[in-house]
Legacy VTK file of the C-alpha trace (Angstrom):
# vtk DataFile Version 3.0
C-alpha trace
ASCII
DATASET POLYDATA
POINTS 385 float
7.960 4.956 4.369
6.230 5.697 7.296
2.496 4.732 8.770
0.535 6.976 11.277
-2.516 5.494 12.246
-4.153 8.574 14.077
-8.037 9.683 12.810
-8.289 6.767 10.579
-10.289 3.370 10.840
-8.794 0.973 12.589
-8.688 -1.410 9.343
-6.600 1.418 7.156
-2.789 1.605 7.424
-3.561 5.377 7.700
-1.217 8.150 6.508
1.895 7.009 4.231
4.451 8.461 2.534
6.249 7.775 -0.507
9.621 6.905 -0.845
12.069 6.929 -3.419
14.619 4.254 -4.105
17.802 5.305 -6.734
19.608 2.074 -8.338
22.654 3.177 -10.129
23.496 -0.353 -11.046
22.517 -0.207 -15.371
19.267 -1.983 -16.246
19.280 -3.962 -19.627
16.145 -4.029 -20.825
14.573 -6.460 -23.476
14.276 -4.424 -26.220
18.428 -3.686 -26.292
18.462 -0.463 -24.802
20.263 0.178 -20.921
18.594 2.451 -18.576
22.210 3.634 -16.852
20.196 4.749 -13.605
16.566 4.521 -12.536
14.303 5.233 -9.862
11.608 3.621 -7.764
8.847 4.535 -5.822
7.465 3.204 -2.998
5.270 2.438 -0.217
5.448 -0.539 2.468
2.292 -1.276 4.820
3.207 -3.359 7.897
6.604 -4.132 9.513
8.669 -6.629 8.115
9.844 -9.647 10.727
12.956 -10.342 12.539
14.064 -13.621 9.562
11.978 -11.257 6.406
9.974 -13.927 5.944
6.212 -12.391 5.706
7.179 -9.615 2.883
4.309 -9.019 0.337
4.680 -7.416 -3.094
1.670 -5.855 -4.636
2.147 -5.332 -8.197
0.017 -2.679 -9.839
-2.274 -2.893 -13.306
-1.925 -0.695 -16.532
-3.402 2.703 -14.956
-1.755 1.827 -11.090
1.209 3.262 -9.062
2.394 2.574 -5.756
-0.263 3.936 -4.056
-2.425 1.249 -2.718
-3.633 1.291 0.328
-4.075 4.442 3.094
-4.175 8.060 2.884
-1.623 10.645 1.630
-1.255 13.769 3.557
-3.768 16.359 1.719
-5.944 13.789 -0.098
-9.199 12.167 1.278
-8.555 9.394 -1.700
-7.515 6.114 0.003
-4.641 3.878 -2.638
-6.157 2.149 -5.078
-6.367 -1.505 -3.419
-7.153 -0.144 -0.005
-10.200 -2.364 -0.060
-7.500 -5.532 0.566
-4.821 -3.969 2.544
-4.844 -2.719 6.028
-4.917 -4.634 9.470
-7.710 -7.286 9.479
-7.989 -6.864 5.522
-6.765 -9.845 3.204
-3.554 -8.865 2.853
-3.324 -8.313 6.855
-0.615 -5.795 7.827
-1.126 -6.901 11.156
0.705 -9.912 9.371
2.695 -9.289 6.108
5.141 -6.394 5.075
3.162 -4.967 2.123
5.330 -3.352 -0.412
3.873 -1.745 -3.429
5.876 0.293 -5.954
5.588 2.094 -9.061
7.090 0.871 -11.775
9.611 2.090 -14.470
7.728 3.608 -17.161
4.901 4.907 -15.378
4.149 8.553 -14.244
3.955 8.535 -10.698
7.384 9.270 -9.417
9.491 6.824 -10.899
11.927 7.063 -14.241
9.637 7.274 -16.707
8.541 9.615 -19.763
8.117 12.174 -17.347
10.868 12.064 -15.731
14.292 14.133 -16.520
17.067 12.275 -18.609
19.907 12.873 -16.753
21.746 13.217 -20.390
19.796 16.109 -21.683
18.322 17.323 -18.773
14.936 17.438 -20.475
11.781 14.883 -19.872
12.270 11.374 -21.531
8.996 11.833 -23.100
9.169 9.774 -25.993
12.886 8.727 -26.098
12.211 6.783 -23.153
12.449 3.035 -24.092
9.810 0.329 -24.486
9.423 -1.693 -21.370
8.468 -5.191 -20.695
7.155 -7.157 -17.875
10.182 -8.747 -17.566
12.035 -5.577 -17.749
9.445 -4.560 -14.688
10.537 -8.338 -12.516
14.209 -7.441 -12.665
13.703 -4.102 -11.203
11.954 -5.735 -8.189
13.848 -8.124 -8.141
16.754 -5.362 -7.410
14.116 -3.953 -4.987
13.615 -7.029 -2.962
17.353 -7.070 -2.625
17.843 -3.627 -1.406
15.182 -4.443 1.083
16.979 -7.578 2.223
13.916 -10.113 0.849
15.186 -12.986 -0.042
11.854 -14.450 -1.253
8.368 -13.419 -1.195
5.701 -14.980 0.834
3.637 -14.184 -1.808
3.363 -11.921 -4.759
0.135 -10.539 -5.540
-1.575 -8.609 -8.524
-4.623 -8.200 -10.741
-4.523 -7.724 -14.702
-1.437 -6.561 -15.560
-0.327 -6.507 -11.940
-0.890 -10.679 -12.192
1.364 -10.732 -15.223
4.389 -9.596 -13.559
3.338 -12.406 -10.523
3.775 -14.686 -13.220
6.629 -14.219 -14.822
7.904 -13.770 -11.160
7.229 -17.271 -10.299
8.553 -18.558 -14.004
11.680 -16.460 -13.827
12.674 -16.376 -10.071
11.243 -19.650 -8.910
13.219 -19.750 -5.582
11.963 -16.168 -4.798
8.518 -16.690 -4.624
6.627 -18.995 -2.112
2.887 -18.108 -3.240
1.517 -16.072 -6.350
-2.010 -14.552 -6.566
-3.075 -14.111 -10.420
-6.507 -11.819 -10.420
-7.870 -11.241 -13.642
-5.582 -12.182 -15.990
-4.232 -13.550 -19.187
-1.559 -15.824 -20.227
-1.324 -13.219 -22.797
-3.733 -10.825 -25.052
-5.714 -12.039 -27.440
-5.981 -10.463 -30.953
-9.005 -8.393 -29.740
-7.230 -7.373 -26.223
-4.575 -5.993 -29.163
-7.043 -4.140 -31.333
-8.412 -2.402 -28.337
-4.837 -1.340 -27.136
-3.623 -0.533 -30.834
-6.728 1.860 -31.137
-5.977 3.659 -27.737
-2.471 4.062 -28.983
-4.079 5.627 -32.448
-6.119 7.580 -30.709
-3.526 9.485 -28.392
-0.874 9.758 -31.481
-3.010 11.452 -33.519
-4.026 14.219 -31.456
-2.610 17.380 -33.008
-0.923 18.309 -28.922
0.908 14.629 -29.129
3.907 16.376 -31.258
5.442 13.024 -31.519
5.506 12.637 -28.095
7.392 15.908 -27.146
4.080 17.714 -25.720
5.984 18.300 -22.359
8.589 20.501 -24.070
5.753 22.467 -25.684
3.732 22.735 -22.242
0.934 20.698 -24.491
-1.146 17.609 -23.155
-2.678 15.505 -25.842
-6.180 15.752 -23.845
-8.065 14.747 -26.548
-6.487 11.606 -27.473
-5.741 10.536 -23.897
-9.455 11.072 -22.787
-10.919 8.783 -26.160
-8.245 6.129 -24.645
-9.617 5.897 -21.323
-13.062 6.008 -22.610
-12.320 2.834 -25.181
-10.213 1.250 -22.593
-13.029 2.008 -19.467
-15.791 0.684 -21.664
-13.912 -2.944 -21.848
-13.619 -2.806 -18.143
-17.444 -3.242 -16.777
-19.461 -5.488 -18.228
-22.757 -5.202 -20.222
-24.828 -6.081 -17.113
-22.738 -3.178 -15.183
-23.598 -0.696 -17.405
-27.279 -1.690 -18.188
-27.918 -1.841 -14.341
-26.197 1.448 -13.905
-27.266 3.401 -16.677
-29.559 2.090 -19.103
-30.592 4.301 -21.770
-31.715 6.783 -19.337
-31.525 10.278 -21.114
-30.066 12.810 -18.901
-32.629 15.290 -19.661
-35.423 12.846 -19.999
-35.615 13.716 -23.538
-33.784 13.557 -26.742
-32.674 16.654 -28.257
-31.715 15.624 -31.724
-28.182 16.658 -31.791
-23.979 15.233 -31.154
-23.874 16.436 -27.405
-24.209 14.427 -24.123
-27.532 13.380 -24.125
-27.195 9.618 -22.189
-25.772 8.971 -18.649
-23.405 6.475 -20.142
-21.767 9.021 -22.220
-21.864 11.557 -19.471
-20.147 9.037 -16.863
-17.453 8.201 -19.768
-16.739 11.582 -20.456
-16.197 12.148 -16.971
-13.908 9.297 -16.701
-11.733 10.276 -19.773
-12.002 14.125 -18.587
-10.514 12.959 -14.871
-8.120 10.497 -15.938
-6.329 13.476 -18.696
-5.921 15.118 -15.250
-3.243 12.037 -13.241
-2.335 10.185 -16.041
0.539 10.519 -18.783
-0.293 9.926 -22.601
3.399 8.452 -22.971
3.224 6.506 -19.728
-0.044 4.773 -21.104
1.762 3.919 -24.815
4.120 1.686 -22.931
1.717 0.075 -20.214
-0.231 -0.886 -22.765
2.644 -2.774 -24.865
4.082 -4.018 -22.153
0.501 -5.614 -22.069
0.619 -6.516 -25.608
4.174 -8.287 -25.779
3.067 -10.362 -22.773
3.824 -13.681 -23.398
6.188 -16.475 -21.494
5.325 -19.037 -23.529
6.648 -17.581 -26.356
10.043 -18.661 -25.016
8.940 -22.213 -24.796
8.073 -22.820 -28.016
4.369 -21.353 -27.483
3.904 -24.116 -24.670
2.416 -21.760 -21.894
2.590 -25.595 -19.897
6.506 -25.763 -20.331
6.646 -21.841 -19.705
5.244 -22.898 -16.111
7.414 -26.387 -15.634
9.911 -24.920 -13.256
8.066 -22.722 -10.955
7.864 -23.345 -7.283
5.435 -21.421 -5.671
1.717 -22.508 -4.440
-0.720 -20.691 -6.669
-3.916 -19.392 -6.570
-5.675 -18.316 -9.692
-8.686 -15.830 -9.409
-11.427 -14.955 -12.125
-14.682 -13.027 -12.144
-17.794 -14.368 -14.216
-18.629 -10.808 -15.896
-14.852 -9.934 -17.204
-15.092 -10.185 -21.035
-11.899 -8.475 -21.286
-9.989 -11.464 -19.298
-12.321 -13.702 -19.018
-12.384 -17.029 -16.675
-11.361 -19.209 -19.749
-8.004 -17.401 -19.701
-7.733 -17.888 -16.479
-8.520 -21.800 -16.332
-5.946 -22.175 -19.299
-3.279 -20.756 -16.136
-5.053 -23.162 -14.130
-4.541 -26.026 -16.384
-0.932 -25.303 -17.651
0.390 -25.618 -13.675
-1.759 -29.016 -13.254
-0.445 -30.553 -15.889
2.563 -30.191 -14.280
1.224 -31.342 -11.239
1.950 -27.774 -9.271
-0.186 -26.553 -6.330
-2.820 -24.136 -8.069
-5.988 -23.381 -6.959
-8.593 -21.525 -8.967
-12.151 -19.546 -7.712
-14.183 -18.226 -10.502
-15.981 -15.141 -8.635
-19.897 -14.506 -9.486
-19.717 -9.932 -9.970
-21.685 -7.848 -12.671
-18.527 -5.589 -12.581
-16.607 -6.607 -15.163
-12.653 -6.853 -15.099
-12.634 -3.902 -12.753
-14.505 -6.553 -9.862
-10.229 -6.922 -9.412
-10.391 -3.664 -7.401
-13.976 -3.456 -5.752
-15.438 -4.902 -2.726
-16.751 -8.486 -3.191
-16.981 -10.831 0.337
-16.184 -13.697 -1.958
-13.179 -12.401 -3.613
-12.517 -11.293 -0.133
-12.758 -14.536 1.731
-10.460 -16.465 -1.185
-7.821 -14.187 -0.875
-7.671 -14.034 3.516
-7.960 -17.676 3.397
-5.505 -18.425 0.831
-2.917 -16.023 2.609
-3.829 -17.453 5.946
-2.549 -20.876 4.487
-0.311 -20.055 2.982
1.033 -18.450 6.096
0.417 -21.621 7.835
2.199 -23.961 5.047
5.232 -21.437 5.485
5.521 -21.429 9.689
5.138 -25.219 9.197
8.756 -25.366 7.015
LINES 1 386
385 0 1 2 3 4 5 6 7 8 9 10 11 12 13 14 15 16 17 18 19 20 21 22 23 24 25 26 27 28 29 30 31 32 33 34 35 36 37 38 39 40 41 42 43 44 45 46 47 48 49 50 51 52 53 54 55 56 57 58 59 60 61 62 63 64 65 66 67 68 69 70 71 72 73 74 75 76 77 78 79 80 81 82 83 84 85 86 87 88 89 90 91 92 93 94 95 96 97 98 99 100 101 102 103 104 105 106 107 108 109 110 111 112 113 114 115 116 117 118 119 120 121 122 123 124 125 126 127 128 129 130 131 132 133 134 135 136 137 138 139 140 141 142 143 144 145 146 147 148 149 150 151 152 153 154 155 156 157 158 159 160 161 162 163 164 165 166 167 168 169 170 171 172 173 174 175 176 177 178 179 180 181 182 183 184 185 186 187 188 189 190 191 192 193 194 195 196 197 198 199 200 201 202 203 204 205 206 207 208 209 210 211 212 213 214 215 216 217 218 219 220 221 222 223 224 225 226 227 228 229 230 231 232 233 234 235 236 237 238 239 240 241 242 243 244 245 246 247 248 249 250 251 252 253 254 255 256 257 258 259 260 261 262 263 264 265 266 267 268 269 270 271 272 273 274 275 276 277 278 279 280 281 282 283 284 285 286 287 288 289 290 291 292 293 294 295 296 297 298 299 300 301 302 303 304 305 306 307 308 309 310 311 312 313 314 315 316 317 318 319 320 321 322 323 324 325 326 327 328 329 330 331 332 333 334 335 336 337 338 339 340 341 342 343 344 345 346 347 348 349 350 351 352 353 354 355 356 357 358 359 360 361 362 363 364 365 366 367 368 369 370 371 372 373 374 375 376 377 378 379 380 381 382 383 384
């Protein structure tokens, strides 16, 4: 997992590569099955200190992998959270070990749907089980052990990413000294469901989905996987966004009475859908998004999301963005509000951003600002133990 910094900015962590971790050690997972073996992948930003106190995990949303920050050999496309990591940046790796992985389930290196089963020697594809966010913690938790962390100075994500911060703090209290929940959810409402059950539809009934087996058939379900992104990408800018961006402008400045592309806005989510086919696995995006759906640690406590969060240790900070309709702040204060009631340390910043739920990933100097000077205490509160 090495950095080179040469012919990049000074703020980027420059060149990475990839690693990838093998746990042999059987992983029960919630839904009864037992992945014998599994695989991570993985990058780390930084160096980690002589007592492995300053580690940072970065945990990634429903379309993420490990790639977050710098360059991979070949590709001009920084990781996705680039804007945040690097020296100088919020999560300063001047400062913290940043390690970002890809987890189980996904399609990005890790064991997954695409991925060989080691008992057939054929992809998982379908037979691979359903995954939880808990399922996702114990796996890191594994991680953090092979990587000789004993506890996190903080764990950090957006969206889904924030999820598995939170059942972090809730399930590993003593492992976690500061959590950073972007964007988020105590869990899905009814119409976060509909909008996942409909992507699901939409990708199972393309004819190429064969029940999941495309792979063996050399077959991609583009069809259905491009309809998902659209539906999903549409819930992730706002109204504002999309007005300001697009507006009903007519790409050839007239209308031509017929089904085709004739605004921008179905142009740029065409183009979306039509990009995303290209790195992204229909299988993979079934279980990201019930992972999403079965979110829920209250649901353990009686529904209480305020005893859910009675035992956790870790200094909070809570992050929300004024446009997000698909999380929106009122989720976020009910995080907020379940941790003071229990009089834990939580702070909450409710970002002004026309972007939508995606304002998680793009450059804001307010977001910005919370996040370095959150860290920054935080680092303070811990060199002060």
């Amino acid at each position: 997992m090495s950095t080179e910094k040469g012919g990049y900015a000074s703020d980027s962590v420059g060149l990475v590569e990839p690693q990838t971790i093998q746990f042999d050690e059987p992983l029960e997972l919630a839904c009864g099955r037992t992945l014998p073996s599994y695989q991570l992948v993985v990058e780390t930003y930084g160096k980690l200190n002589a007592d492995k106190s300053n580690a940072l995990l970065v945990c990634h949303a429903l379309s993420g992998d490990h790639h977050a920050a710098g360059f991979h050999a070949g590709d001009e496309r920084p990781g996705w959270w680039d804007q945040h990591i690097g020296p100088g940046k919020p999560m300063d790796t001047d400062k913290y070990f940043v390690v970002s992985l890809n987890n189980i389930g996904g399609c990005a290196g890790s064991t997954g749907p695409t991925t060989l089963n080691s008992e057939t020697g054929k992809p998982w594809g379908p037979d691979f089980p359903i995954v939880t966010v808990g399922d996702w913690v114990r796996t890191q938790v594994r991680l953090a052990d092979r990587l000789g962390i004993g506890r996190w100075a903080a764990i950090v994500g957006g969206s889904l990413g924030a999820m598995q911060a939170l059942q972090w703090s809730i399930d590993f209290p003593d492992r976690v000294a500061s959590a950073l929940i972007i964007a988020a959810a105590p869990k899905l409402s009814a119409q976060n469901i509909a909008f996942n059950e409909i992507a699901r539809r939409a990708i199972m009934s393309d004819p190429q989905f064969a029940q999941g087996r495309y792979a063996e058939q050399s077959a991609v379900p583009r069809h259905g996987l491009m309809l998902a992104r659209m539906l999903g990408h549409i819930t992730y800018i706002s109204d504002d966004m999309m007005r300001e961006r697009f507006g009903r402008e007519l790409r050839e400045g007239k209308v031509n009475f017929g089904f085709d592309v004739e605004f921008q806005i179905e142009s740029y989510l065409r183009h979306q859908g039509e990009t995303f086919v290209d790195r992204f696995d229909a299988n993979t995006y079934l279980l990201m998004t019930k992972a999403l759906d079965y979110f829920d640690p209250a649901d353990q406590h009686n529904g209480e999301l305020r005893q859910a969060l009675s035992g956790v240790a870790a200094r909070f900070l809570v992050i929300s963005f004024t446009s997000d309709w698909r999380f929106s702040p009122q989720r976020s204060r009910e995080i907020v509000a379940a941790l003071h009631q229990n009089r834990k340390s939580a702070s909450y910043a409710e970002i002004e951003s026309p972007d939508g739920h995606d304002a998680f990933l793009l450059p804001n100097q307010q977001y910005e600002t919370c996040l370095r000077s959150f860290l920054q205490q935080q680092q303070t509160a811990g060199a002060a133990l």
